[in-house]
N, C-alpha and C positions, 0 to 999 in steps of 0.2 A: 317475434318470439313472445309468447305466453309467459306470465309470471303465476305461478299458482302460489295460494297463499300457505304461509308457516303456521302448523299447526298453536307453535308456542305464542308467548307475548309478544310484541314489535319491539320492546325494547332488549329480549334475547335476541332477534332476529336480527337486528340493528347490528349488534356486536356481534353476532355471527358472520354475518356477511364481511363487515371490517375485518376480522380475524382470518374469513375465506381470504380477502383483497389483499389484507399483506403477505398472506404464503404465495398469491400470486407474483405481486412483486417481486419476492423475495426469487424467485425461479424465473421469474421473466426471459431474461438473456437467454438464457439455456430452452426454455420451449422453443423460442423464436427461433433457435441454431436446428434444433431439431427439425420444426417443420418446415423450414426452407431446404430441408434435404429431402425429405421426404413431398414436396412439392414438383410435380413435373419440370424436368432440365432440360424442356424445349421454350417451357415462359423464356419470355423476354427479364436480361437479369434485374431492370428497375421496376417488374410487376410481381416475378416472385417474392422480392423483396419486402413490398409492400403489403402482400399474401400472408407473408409467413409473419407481418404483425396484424396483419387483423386477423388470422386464423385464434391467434392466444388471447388478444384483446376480446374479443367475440366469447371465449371462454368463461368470462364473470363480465357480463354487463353492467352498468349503472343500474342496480336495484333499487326498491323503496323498502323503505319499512314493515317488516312485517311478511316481505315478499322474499323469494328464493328464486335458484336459476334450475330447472327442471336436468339432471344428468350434474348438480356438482352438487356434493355433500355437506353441508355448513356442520363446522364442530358444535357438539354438544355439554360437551367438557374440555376439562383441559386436559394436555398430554400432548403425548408423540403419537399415539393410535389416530387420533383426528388426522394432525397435518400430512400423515404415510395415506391416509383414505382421500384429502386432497391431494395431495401430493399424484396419488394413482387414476385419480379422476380428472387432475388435467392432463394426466399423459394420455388419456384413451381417448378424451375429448377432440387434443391435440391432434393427435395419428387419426381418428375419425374424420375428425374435418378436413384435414389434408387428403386425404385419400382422398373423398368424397369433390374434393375439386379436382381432381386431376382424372376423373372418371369420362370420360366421351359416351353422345348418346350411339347408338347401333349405327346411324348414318350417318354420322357426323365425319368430316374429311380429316383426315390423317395428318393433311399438311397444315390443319388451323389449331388453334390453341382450344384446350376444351372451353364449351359454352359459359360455364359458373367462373371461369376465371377473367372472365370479361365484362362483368357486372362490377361498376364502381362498390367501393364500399370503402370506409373509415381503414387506416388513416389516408388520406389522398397528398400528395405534392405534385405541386405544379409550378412550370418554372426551372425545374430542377430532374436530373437523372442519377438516381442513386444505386450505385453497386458496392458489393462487396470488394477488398483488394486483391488483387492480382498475386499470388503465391509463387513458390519457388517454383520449378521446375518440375518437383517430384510430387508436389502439393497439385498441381494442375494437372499430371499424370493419374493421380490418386483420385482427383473429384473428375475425371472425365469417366475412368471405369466402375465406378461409382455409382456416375449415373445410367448408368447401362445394365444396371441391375432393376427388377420390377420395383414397385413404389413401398410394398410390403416388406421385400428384404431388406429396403434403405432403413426403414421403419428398424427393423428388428434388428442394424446393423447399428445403427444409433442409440437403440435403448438398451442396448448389452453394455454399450458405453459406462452408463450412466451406475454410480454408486448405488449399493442394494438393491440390484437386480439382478440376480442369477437366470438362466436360463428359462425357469420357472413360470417365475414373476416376466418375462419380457414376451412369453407365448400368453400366457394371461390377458395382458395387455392390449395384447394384437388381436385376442380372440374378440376383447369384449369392444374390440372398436370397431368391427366386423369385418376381420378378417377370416375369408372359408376356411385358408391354409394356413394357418399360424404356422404349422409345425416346419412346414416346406420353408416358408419364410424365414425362420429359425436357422433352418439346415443353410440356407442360400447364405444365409451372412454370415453363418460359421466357417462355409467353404471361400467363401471370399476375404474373409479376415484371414483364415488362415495362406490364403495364395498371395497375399500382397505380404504378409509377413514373410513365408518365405522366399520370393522376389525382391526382398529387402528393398520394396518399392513403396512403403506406406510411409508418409511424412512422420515427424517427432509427434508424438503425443494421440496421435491416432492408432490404436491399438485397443483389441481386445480387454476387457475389462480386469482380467487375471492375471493380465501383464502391466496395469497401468502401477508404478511404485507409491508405495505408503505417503499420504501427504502431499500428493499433488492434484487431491479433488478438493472444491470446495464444499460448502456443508449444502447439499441438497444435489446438484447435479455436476456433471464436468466442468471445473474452470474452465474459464475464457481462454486464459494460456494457453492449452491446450487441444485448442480447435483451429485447423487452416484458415486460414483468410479467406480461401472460397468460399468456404461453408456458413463463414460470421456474419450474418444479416444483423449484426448490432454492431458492427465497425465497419462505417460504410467512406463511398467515396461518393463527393457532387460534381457534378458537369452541367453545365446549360444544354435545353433543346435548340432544336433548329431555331434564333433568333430570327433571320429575318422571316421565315415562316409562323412565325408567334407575332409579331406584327402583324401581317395579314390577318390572321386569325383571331388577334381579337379585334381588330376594324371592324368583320364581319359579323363578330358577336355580340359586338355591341349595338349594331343594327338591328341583328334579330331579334336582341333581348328588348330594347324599346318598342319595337312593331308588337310583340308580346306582351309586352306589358300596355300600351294604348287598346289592345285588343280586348286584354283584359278587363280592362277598366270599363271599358263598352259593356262587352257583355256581362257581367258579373257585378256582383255587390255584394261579397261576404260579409256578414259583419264577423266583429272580430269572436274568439272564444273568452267568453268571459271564467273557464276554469282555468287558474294559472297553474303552469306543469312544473309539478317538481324537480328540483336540481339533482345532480347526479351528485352522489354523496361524498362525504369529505375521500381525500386522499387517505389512503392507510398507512404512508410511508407519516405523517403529522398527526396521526391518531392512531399508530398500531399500540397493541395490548401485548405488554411485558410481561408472562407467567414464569414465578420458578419452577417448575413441571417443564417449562421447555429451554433449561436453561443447557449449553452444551458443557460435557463435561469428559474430559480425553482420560484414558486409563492409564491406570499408575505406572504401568510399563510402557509407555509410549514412545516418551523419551529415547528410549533403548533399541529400537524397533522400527526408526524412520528416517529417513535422510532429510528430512527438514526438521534442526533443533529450532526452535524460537516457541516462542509462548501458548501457540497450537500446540504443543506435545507437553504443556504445564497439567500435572493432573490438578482436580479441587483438592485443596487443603484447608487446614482448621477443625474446633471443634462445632463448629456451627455451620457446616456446608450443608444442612441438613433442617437448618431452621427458616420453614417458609415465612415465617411473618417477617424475619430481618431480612431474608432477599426478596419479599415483596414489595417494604420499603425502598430497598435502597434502586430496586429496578422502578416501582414509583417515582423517587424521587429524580433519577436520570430522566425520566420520560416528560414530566411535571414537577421543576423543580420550583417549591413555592417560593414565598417571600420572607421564611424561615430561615433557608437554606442557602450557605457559603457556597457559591459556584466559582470557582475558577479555573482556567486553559491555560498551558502554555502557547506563547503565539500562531496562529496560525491553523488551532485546531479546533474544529464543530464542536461544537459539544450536545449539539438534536444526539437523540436516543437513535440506534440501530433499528432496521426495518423488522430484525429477526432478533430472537431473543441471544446476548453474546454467551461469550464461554465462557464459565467461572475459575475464576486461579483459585481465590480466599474469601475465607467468610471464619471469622471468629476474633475473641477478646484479645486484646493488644492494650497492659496497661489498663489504664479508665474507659477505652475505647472500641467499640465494638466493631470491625472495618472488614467491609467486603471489596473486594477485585473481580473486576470485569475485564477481557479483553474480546472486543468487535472483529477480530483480524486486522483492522489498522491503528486503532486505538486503546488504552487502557484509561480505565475509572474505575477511580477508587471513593466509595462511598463510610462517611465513620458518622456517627452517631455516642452520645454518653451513653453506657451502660446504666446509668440513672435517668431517669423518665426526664429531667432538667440539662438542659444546655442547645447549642444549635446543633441539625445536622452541615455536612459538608459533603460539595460532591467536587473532585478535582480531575478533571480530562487533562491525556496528554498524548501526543501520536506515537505511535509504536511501528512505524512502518521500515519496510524491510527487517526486523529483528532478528537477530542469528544469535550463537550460543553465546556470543559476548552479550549483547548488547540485550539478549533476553534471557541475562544471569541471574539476575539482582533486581525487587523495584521496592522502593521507598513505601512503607507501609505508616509509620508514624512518625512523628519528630518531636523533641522536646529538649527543654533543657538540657535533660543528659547525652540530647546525641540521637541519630536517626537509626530506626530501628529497621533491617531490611528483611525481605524473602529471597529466598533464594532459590536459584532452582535447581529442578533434581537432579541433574547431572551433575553438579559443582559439588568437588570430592575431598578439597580443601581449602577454610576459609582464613586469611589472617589480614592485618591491617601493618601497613605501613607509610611511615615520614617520606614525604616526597623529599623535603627540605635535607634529609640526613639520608641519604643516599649508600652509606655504606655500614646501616644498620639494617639488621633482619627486619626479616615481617614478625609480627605476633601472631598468635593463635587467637582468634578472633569463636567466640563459643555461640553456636547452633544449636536451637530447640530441636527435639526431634517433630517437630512440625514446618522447621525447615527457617526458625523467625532469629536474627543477630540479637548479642548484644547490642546496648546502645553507640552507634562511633559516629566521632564527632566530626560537622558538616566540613567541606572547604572553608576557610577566613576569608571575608574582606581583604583587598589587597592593603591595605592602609594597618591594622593589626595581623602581618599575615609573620606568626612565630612556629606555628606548626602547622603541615598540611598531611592530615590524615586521607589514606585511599583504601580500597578493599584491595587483596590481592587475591582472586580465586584460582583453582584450578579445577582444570576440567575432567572427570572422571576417565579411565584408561580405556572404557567401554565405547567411547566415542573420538577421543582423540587424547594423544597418549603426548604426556610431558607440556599438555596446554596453559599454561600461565595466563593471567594477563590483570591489567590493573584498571579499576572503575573508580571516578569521583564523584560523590555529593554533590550537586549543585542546586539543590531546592527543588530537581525533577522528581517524576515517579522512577523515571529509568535511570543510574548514574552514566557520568559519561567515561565512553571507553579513551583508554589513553595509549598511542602506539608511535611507534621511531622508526625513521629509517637515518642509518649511520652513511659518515661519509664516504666514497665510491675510493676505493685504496686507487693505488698508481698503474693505473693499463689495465684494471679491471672494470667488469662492465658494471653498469648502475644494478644500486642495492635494494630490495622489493622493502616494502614498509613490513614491519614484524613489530609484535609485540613489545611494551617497552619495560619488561622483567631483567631483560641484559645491563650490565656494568655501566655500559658506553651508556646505553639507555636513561638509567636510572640518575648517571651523572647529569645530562645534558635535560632531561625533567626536571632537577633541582634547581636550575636557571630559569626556569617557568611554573613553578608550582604556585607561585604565589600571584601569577595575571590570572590562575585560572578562579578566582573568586568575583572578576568582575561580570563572569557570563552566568553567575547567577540569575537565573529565573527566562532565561534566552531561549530554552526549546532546541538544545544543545545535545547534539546523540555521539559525537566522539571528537577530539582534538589530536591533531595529528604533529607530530616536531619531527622535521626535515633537516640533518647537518646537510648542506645543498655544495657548499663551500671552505675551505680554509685557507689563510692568508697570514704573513710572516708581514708585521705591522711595523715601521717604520721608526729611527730612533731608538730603538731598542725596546720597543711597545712590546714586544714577545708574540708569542703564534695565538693568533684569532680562529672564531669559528663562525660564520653564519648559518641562520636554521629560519626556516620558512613554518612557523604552524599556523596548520589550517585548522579555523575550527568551524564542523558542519553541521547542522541543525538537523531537525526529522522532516521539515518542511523542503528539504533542499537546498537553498541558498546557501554558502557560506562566506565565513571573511578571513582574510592571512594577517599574520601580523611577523615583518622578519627583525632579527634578533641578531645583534652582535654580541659576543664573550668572547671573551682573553683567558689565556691559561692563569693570568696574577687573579683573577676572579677563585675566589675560595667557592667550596660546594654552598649550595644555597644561594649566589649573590644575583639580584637578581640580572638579568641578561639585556642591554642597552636597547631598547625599544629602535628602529630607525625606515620603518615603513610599515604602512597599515594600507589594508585595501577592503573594502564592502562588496558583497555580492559577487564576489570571481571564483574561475575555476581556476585559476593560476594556485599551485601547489596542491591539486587534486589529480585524478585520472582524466582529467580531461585539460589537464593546464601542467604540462609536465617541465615546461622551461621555466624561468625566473630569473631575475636580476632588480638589483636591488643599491645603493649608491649613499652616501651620509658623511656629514663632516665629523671630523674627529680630531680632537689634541693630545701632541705627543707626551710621552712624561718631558721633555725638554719646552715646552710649553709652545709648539709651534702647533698650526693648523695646516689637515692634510685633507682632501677628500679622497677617503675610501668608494671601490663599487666592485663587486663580484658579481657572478653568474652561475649559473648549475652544469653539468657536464659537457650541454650541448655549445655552452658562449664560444664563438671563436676570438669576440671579441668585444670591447667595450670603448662607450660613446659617452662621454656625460659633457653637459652643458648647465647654462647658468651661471655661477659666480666666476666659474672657471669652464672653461674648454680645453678639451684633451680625447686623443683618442688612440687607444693602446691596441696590440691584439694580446689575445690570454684572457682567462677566465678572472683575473683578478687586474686593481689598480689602485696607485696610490701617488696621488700629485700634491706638490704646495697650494695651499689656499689661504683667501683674506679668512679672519674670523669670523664665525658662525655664518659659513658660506650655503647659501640656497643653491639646492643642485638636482638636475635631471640624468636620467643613464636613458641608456637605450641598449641593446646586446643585438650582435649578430650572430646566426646559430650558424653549424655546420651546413646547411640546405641550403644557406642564403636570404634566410626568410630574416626580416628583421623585429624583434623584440620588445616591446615598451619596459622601462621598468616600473615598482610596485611604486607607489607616490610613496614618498620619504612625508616623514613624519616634520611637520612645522616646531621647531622649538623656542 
């Protein structure tokens, strides 16, 4: 391939090309899904596979300086006009080149794979067979009549798919990638999408573009989610070749290659080339160019208007969403943070700049501080700078993944001595604050800019000075979900963490789902815990959950007990339990007897739905007992150690020596046997 030169400077072209490479990346996935459909469904499925990445890779080759790719357009300026004109230049590239391999010459046999697909080319694996996965039933139904369609209509059955393309725009496309029939091709995937729609035979997500629902594309082409596992050439499967046949072959090859090489050396004496060849130029994903002209920014009605709440449907806010030099900075300084600049993450999270430029929540003055919000789709950054030319900038990453209307309610804009100052978002319809600690006091009315920014309220305590624990209590507007409460803490994150209960399961009723923790019961059995939640300060902490799992009538006249399992779960995933014994003689507020902790489990999640839990305890007559409960499912209880005993029932309570070390075990209904949570050393 010919590189003809860039009329402009090398070092425009330089940045051109990078700015062409990351819109590439940025769409990667989504070309490759494309043209491995559009690739003939007679390849072999480890060749098309391999096809449909060097058809996109071959689309922006490693360039030099100064040099351009003949058929793709490098921006000139900045904006969205650029990236729509590549944006449409590697789709026609894409479908061009596809087609063009799946073309047969006039004589060529029917039963062989076309000739251009049988030339190696980049990327090659050897060693390995890579396919796509294997789909449901209706998904392998779907991609077999599919591919029974010509290569044009697959073309045009795919690009209708794709966000901003109407009709129009997808005959456009097909035309200029030389296709004769666009229009036919058009008609053929109209008639096809609509006969599998009504056949109610077309897999989820596979659907005509004017059926696809608000918020389930990503920003350029069809989410991943989205696409069968037939069709996914970027979520693959490996298998080995014929090994013992791979032995042979390369015995043999390593023959020939020596006999080839001695032969060489005979006849031939190249000297070497003394031009050394240029390297193929940086990655764009570690050099792309952050412009506010391409920053994304969702409409003020969004919100209102889509089935997925979370921070994607945040419009921009502030008085400064409009000031290019403060979000040129602060997208600089995410990209290139110098030696100036306060960087800090919570655990776990990159803080490298996005490939693409993210979407803006906020950009204006806060106090002495000037502070813009980014959110990347998995992440939020928040970048502040003084309003006076003196002081440091700061830029602070944190992950935002999975967020929904709770958890993308509220994020931490500034903090200071009086107390952290939040955003809120536009759905939340009323804001107040209330006492974890005092349980059977209202909330307050908590006052909102009309840009959407709290007063100041004050963070969680240290467990050590912990006299009041203030929380947000929002609710969520009636336009989306009607009578929504729920209650968020300060814990030094950008995002507060969501706080929710599930009570205990009454007598021959079945288990109680986790709910919001705004209820009575709730708000009591939070005041036994409000004051551990200061030590997960700075943890990368997205919600804490308290489970009454158990209850127990305590021996001696100890009076009636409660156990509660809270989990608390980070944005990374992992989480840790910590269970908790309280007595009715415990006043509100008191805190709740620490007696098992566990790191990294799903025990007391969705996926860890049993527990048991076991602790020594002294009567008020001043004897020693060990306690152990279990959650609905225990038939029965096993503990060892100081003491051995073993009861059936979800609860137990035996004599023991003083501060006796003890293990449980639970057997469930099924038979299965239980470990319990390690008891805390005291």
């Amino acid at each position: 391939m010919r590189l003809r030169p860039f009329p402009s400077s090398a070092g425009h072209s330089r940045a051109a090309v990078l700015e062409a490479e990351s819109t590439l990346i940025g769409q990667y996935g989504d070309l490759v899904r494309l043209a491995h459909v559009v690739l003939p469904a007679s390849l072999a499925r480890h060749r098309r596979v391999l096809l449909a990445h060097s058809v996109v890779q071959r689309v922006l080759p490693a360039a030099h300086p100064g040099r351009v790719v003949p058929g793709v357009p490098l921006p000139r300026r900045e904006g969205r006009q650029d990236r729509a004109a590549l944006r449409r230049s590697y789709l026609v590239t894409v479908v061009r080149n596809a087609l063009a391999l799946g073309r047969r010459p006039a004589l060529w046999p029917a039963r062989l794979a076309p000739p251009r697909t049988l030339l190696p080319r980049l990327p090659l694996v050897l060693g390995l067979r890579l396919f796509p996965g294997s789909g449901s039933p209706e998904e392998l139904r779907f991609a077999q009549a599919l591919s029974e369609l010509p290569a044009p209509a697959r073309a045009a059955f795919m690009l209708r798919l794709l966000p901003g393309m109407p009709d129009e725009a997808v005959a456009d496309v097909l035309t200029a990638a030389g296709v004769a029939d666009s229009a036919g091709a058009l008609h053929a995937a109209r008639a096809f999408a609509a006969e599998q729609a009504d056949g109610a035979r077309v897999p989820p997500g596979v659907v005509p573009q004017e059926f696809v629902p608000p918020g389930v594309v990503s920003q350029g082409l069809v989410s991943h989610g989205f696409v069968p596992q037939e069709f996914d050439a970027c979520a693959l499967r490996a298998s080995p070749t014929d090994l013992l046949r791979r032995r042979r072959r390369v015995r043999l090859g390593a023959v020939a290659a020596l006999a080839v090489l001695v032969v060489g050396a005979v006849l031939t004496d190249t000297p070497p080339d003394p031009a050394p060849r240029h390297s193929a130029l940086p990655s764009a994903t570690t050099r792309s160019v952050l412009r506010p002209a391409d920053l994304t920014r969702a409409p003020a009605d969004l919100w209102d208007n889509t089935s997925r709440v979370d921070f994607t449907a945040w419009p921009p806010r502030g008085s400064r969403v409009r000031d290019e030099n403060l979000l040129g900075r602060a997208l600089s300084t995410w990209t290139r943070s110098g030696p100036g600049t306060r960087l800090s993450a919570t655990p776990g999270t990159p803080t490298v700049a996005p490939p693409d430029a993210p979407q803006l929540l906020y950009a204006g003055d806060v106090g002495g501080l000037a502070v813009v919000l980014f959110h990347d789709g998995r992440r939020l950054a928040r970048y502040t700078e003084p309003r006076s030319a003196d002081g440091p900038r700061s830029l602070t990453v944190a992950r935002a993944d999975d967020a929904d209307v709770t958890t993308a309610a509220a994020v931490a804009l500034t903090s200071g001595s009086a107390g952290v100052r939040y955003l809120i978002a536009p759905w939340v319809a009323e804001t107040e604050t209330r006492d974890l600690l005092r349980p059977n006091v209202l909330g307050r009315p908590l006052g909102v800019s009309r840009e959407g920014i709290t007063q100041p309220v004050r963070p969680v305590p240290a467990p050590d000075g912990c006299t009041s624990v203030p929380v947000l209590q929002l609710r969520s507007s009636e336009r989306i979900a009607e009578h929504h409460a729920f209650l968020l803490a300060g814990l030094d994150g950008l995002s507060p963490v969501h706080l929710t209960y599930t009570p205990l399961p009454g007598p021959g009723a079945p288990s109680r789902e986790p709910r919001e923790a705004t209820g009575p019961a709730a708000l009591s059995a939070w005041s036994h815990h409000a004051c551990s939640l200061g030590a997960l300060r700075g943890g990368g902490v997205s919600a804490v959950h308290a489970w009454d799992f158990a209850e127990q009538d305590l021996p001696d006249g100890g009076g009636h007990a409660v156990w509660t399992c809270a989990r608390t779960s980070t944005w990374r995933g992992p989480g840790d339990v910590t269970v908790t014994l309280r007595s009715a003689a415990d006043g509100p507020g008191a805190p709740a007897r620490t007696v098992s902790r566990e790191r990294s489990t799903a025990v007391c999640g969705r996926f860890g739905r049993h527990v048991a839990a076991a602790t020594g305890w002294r009567s008020p007559k001043n004897k020693w007992y060990v306690l152990a409960a279990g959650s609905r499912a225990v038939t029965a209880l096993t503990i060892g150690g100081s003491v051995s005993a073993r009861e059936p029932g979800r609860t137990l309570a035996v004599p023991a020596p003083p501060h006796p070390r003890v293990t449980v075990r639970a057997t469930l209904s099924t038979g299965a046997d239980l470990p319990g949570v390690a008891p805390t050393r005291r």
